[in-house]
Backbone as XML, in Angstrom:
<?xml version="1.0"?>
<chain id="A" units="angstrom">
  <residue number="1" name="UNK">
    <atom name="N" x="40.024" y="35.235" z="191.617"/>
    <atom name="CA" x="38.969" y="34.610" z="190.830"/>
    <atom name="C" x="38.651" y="35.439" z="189.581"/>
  </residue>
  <residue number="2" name="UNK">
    <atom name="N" x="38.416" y="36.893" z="189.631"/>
    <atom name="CA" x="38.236" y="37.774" z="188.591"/>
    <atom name="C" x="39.244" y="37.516" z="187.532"/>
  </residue>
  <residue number="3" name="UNK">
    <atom name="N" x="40.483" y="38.171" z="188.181"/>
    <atom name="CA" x="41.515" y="37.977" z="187.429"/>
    <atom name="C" x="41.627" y="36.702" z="186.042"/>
  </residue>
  <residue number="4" name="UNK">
    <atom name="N" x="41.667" y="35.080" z="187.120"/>
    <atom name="CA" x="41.238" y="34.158" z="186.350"/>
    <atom name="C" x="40.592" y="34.276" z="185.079"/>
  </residue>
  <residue number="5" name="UNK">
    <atom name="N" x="39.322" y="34.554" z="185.738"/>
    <atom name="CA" x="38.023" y="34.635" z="184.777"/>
    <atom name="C" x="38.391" y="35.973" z="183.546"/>
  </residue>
  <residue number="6" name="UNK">
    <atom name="N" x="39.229" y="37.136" z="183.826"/>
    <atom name="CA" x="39.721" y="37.975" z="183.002"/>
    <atom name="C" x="40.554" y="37.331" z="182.013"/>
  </residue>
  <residue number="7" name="UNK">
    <atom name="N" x="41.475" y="36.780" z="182.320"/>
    <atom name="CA" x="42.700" y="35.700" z="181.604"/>
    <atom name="C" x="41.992" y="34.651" z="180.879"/>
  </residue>
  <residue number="8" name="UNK">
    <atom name="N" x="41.107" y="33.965" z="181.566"/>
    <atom name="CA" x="40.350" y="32.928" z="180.377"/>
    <atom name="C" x="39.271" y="33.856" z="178.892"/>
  </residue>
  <residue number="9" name="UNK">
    <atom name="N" x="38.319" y="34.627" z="179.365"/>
    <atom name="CA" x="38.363" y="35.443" z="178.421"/>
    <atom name="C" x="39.039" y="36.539" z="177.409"/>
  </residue>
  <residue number="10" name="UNK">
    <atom name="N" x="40.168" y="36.648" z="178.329"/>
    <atom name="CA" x="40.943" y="37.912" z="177.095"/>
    <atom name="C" x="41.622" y="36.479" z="176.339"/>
  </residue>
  <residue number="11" name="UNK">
    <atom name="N" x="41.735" y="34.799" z="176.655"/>
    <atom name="CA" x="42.161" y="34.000" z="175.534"/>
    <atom name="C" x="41.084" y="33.728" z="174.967"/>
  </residue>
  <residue number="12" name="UNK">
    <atom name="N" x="39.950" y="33.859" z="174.504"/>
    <atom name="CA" x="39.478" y="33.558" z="174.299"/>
    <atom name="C" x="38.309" y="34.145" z="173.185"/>
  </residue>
  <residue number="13" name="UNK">
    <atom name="N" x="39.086" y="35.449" z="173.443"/>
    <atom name="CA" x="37.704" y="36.853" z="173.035"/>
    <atom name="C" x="37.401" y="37.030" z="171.922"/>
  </residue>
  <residue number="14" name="UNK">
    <atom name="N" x="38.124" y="36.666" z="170.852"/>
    <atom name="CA" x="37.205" y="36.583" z="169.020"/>
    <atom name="C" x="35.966" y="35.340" z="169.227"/>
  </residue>
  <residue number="15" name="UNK">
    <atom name="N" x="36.186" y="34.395" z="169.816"/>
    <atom name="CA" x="35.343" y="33.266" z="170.155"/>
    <atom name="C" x="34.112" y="33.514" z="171.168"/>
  </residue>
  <residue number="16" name="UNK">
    <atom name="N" x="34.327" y="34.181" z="172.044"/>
    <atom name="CA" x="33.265" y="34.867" z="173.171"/>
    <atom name="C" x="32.679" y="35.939" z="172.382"/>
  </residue>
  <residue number="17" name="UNK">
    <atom name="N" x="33.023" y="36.676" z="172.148"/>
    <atom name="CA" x="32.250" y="37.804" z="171.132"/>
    <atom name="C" x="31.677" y="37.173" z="169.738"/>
  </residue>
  <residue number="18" name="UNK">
    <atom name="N" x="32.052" y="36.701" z="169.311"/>
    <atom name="CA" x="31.271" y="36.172" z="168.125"/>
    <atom name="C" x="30.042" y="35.338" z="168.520"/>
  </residue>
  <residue number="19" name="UNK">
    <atom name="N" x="30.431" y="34.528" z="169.976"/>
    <atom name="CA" x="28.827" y="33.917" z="171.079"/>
    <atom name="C" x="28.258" y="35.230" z="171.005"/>
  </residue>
  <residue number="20" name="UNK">
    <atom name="N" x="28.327" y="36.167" z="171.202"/>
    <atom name="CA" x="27.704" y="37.393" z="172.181"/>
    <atom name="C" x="26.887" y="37.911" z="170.524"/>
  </residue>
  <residue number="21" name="UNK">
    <atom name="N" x="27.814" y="38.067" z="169.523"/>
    <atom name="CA" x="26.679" y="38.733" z="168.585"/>
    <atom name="C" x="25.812" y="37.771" z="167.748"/>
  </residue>
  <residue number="22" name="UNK">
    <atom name="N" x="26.336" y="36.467" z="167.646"/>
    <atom name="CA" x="25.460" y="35.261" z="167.343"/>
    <atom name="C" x="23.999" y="35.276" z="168.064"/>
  </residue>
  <residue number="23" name="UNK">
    <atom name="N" x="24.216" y="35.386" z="169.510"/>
    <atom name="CA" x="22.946" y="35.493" z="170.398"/>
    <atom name="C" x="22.145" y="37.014" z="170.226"/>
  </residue>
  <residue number="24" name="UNK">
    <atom name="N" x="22.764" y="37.732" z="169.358"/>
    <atom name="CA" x="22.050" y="39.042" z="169.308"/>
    <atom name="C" x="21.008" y="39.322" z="168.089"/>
  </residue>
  <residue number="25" name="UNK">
    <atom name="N" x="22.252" y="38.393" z="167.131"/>
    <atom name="CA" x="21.279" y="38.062" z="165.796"/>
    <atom name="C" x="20.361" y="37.127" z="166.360"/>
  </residue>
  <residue number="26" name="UNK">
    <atom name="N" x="20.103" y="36.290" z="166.786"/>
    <atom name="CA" x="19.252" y="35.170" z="167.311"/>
    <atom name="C" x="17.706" y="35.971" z="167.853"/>
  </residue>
  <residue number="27" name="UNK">
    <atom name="N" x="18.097" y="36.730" z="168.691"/>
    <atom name="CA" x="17.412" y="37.453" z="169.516"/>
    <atom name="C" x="16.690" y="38.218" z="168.229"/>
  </residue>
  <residue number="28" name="UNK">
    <atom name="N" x="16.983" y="39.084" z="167.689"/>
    <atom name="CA" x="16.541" y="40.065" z="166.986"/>
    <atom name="C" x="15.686" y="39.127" z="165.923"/>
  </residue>
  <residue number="29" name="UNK">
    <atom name="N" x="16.555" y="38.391" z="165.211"/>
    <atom name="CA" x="15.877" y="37.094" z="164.055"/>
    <atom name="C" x="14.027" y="37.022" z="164.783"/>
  </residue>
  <residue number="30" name="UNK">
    <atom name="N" x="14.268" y="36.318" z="165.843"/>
    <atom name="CA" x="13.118" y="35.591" z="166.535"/>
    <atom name="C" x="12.116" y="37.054" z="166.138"/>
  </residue>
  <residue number="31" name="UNK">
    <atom name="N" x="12.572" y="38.150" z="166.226"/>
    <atom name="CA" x="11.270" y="39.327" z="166.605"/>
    <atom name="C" x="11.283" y="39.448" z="165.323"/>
  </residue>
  <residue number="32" name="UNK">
    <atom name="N" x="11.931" y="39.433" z="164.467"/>
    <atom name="CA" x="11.718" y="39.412" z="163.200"/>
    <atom name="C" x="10.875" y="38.879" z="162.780"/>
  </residue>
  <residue number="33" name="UNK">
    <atom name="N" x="11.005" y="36.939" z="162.632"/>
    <atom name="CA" x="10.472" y="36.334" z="161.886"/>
    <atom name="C" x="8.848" y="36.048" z="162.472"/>
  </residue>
  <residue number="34" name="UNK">
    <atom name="N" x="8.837" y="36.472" z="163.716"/>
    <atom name="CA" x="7.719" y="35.513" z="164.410"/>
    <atom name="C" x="7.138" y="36.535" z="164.793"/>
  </residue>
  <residue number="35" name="UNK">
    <atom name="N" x="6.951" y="38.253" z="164.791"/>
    <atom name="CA" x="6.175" y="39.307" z="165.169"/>
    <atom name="C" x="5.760" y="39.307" z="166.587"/>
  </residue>
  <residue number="36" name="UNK">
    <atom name="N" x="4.373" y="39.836" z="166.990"/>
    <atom name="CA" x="3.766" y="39.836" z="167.779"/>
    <atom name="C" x="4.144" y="38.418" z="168.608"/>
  </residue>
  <residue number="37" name="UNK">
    <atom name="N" x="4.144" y="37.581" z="168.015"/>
    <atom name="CA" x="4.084" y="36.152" z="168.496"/>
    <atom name="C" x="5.144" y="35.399" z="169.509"/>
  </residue>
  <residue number="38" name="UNK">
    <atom name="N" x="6.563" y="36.446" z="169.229"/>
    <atom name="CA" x="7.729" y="36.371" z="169.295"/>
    <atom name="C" x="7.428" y="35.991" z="171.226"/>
  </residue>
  <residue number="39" name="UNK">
    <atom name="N" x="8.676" y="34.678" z="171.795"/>
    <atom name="CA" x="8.527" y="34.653" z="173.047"/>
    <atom name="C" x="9.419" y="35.782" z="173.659"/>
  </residue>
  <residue number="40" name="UNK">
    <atom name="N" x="8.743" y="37.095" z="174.061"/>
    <atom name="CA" x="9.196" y="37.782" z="174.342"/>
    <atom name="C" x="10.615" y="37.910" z="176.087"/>
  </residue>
  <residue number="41" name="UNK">
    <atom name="N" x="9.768" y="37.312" z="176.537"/>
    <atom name="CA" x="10.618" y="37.065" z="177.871"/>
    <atom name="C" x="12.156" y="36.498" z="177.417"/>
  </residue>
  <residue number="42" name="UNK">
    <atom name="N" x="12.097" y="35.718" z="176.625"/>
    <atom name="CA" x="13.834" y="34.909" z="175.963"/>
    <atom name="C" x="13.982" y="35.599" z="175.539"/>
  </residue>
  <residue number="43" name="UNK">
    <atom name="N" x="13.452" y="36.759" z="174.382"/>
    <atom name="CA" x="14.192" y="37.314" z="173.362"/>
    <atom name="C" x="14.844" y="38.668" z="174.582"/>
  </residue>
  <residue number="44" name="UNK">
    <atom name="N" x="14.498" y="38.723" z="175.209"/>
    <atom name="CA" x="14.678" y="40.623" z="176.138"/>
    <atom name="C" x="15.920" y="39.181" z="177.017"/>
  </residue>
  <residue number="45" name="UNK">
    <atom name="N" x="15.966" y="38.218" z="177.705"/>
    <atom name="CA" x="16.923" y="37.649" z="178.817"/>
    <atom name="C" x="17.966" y="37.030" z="177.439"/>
  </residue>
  <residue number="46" name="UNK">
    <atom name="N" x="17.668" y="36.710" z="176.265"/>
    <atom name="CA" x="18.896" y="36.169" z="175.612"/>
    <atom name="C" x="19.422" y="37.908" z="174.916"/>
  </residue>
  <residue number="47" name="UNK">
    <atom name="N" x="18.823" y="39.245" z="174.512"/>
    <atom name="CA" x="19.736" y="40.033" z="174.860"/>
    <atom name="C" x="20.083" y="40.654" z="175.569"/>
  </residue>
  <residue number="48" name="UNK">
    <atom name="N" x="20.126" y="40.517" z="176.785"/>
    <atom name="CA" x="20.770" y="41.090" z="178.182"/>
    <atom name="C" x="21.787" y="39.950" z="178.297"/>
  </residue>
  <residue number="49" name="UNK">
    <atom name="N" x="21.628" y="38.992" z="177.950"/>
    <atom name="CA" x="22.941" y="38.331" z="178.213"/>
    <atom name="C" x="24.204" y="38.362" z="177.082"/>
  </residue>
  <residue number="50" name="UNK">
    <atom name="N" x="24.053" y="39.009" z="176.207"/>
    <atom name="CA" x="25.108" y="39.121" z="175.138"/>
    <atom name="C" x="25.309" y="40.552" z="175.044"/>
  </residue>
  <residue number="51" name="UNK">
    <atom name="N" x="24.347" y="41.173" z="175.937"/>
    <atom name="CA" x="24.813" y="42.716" z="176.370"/>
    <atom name="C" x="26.052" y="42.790" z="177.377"/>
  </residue>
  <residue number="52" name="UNK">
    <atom name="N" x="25.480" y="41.642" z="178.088"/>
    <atom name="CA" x="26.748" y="41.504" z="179.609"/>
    <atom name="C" x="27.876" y="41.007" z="178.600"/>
  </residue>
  <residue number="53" name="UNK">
    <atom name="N" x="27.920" y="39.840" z="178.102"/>
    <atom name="CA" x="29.140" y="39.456" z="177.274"/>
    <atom name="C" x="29.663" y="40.610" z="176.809"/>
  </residue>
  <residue number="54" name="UNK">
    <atom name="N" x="28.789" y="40.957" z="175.608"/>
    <atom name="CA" x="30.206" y="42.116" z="174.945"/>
    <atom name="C" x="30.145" y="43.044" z="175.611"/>
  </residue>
  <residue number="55" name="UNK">
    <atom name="N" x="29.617" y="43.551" z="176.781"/>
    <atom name="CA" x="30.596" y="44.838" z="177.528"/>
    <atom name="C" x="31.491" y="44.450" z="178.307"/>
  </residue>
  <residue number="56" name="UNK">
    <atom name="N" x="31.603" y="43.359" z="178.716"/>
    <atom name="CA" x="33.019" y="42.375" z="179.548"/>
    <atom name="C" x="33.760" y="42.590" z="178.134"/>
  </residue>
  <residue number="57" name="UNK">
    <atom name="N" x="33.424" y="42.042" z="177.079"/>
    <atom name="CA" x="34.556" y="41.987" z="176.092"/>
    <atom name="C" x="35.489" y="43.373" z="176.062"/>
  </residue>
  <residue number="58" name="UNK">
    <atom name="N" x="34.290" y="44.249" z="176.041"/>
    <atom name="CA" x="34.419" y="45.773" z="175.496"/>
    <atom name="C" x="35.620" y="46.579" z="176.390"/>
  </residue>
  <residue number="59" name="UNK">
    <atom name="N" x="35.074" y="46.145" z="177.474"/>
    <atom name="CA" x="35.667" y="46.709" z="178.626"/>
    <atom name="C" x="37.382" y="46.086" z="178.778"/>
  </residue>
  <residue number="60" name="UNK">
    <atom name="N" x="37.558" y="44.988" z="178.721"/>
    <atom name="CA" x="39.125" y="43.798" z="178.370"/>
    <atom name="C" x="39.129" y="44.544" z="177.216"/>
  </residue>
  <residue number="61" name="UNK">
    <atom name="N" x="38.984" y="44.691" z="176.213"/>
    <atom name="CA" x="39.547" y="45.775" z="175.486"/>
    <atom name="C" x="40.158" y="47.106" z="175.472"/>
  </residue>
  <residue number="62" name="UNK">
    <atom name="N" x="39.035" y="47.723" z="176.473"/>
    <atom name="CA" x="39.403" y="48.831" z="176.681"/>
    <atom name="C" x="38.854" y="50.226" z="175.326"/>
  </residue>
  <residue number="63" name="UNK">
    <atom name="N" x="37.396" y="49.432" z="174.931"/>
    <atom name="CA" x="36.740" y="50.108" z="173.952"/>
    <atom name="C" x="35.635" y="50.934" z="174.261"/>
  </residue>
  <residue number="64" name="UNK">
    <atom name="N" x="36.108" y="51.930" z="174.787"/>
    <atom name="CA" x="34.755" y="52.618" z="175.632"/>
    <atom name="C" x="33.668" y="52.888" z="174.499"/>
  </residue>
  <residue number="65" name="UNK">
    <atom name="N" x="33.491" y="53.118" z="173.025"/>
    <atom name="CA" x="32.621" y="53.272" z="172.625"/>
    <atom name="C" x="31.730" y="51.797" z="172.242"/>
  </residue>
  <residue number="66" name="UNK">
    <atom name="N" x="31.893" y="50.727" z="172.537"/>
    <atom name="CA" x="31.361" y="49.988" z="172.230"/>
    <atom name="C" x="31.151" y="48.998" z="173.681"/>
  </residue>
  <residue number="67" name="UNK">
    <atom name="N" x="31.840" y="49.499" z="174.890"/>
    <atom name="CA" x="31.346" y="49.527" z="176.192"/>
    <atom name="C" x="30.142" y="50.062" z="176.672"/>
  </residue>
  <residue number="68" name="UNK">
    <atom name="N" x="29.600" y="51.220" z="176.124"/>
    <atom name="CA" x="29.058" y="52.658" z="176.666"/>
    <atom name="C" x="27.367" y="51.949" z="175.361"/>
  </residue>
  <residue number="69" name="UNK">
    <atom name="N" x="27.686" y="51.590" z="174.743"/>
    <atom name="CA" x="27.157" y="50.896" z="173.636"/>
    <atom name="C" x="26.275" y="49.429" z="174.012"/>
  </residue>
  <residue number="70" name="UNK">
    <atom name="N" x="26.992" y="48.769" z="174.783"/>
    <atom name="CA" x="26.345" y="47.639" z="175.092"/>
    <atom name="C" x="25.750" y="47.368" z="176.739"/>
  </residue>
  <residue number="71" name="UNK">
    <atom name="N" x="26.103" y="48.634" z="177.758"/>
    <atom name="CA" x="25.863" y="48.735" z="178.902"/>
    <atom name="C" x="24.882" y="49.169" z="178.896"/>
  </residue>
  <residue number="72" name="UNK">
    <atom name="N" x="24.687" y="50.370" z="177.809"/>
    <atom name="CA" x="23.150" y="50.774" z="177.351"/>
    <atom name="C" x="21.861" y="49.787" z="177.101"/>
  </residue>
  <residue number="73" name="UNK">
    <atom name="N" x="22.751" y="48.419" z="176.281"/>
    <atom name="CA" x="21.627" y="47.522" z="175.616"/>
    <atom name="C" x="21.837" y="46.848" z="177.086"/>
  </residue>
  <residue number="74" name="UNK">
    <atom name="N" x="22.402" y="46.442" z="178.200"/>
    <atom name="CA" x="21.578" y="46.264" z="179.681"/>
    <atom name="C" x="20.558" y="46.477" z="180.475"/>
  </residue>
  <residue number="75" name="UNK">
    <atom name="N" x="20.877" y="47.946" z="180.186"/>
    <atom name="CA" x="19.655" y="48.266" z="180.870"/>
    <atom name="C" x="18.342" y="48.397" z="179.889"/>
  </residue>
  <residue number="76" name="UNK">
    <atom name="N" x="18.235" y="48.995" z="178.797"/>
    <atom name="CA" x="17.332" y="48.268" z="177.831"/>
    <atom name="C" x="16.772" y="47.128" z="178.400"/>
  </residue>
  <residue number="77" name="UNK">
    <atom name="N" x="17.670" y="46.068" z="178.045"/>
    <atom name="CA" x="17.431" y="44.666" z="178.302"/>
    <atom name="C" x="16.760" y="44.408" z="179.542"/>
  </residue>
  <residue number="78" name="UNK">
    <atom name="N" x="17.004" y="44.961" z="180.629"/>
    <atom name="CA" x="16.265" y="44.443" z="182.171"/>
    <atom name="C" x="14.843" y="45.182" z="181.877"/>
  </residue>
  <residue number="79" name="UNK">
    <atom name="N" x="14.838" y="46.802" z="181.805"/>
    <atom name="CA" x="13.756" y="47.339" z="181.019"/>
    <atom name="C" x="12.503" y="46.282" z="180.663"/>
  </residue>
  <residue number="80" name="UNK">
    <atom name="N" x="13.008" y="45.768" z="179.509"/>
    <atom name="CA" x="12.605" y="44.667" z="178.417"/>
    <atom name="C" x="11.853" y="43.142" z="179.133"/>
  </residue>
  <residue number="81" name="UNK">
    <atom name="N" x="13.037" y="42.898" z="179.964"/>
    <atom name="CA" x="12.211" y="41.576" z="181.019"/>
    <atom name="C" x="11.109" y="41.509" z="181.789"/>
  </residue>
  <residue number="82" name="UNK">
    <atom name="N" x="11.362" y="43.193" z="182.350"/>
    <atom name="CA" x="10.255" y="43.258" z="183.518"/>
    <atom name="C" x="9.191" y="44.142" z="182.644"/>
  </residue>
  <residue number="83" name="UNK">
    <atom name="N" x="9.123" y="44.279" z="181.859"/>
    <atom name="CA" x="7.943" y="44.615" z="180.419"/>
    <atom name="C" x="7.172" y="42.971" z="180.184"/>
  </residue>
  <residue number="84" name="UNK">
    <atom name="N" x="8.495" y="42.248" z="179.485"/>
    <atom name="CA" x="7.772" y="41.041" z="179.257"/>
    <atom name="C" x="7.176" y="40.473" z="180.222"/>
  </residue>
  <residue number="85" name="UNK">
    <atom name="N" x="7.731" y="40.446" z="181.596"/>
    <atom name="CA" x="7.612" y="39.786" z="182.476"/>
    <atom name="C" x="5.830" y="40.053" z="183.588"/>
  </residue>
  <residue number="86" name="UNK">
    <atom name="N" x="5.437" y="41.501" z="183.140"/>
    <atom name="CA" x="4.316" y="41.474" z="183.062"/>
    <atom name="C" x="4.426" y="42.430" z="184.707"/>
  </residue>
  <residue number="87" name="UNK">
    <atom name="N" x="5.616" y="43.048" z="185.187"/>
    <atom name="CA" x="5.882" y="43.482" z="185.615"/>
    <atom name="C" x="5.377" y="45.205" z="185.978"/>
  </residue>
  <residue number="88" name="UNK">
    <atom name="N" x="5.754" y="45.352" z="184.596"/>
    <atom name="CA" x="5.741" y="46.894" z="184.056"/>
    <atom name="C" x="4.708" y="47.149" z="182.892"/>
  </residue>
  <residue number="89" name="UNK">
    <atom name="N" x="3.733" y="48.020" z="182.983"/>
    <atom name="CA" x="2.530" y="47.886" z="181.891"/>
    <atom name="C" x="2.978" y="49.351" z="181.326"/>
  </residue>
</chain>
């Protein structure tokens, strides 16, 4: 099943990564344009999910600095949810 799922993304990976930093600009845009106001809970779960993307990418590459790079913005990112999430004060 991995394997699979390895083979459909390594065809696929200028197209999956360009999803992954599209959703990063997205993410960041929103805190940008909208401040304080920003829906924080989407912006922290839409970048943890383009964190997971490009370190799958990173990793099928075999790019440890930009692996080591986006595994970081994971845990950030969960960090970030259970902040928004009202979790963590």
């Amino acid at each position: 099943m991995i394997n699979k799922l390895n083979f459909h993304m390594m065809r696929h990976i200028k197209a999956i990564e360009m999803g992954g930093v599209l959703m990063r600009i997205a993410s960041f845009s929103l805190i940008s344009w909208l401040g304080p106001a920003s829906p924080f809970l989407f912006v922290w779960l839409l970048n943890t999910c383009d964190a997971i993307i490009l370190s799958w990418c990173a990793i099928l590459k075999r790019d440890t600095a930009y692996t080591v790079l986006n595994v970081f913005w994971i845990f950030v990112g969960i960090v970030g949810i259970v902040r928004a999430g009202g979790v963590l004060h």
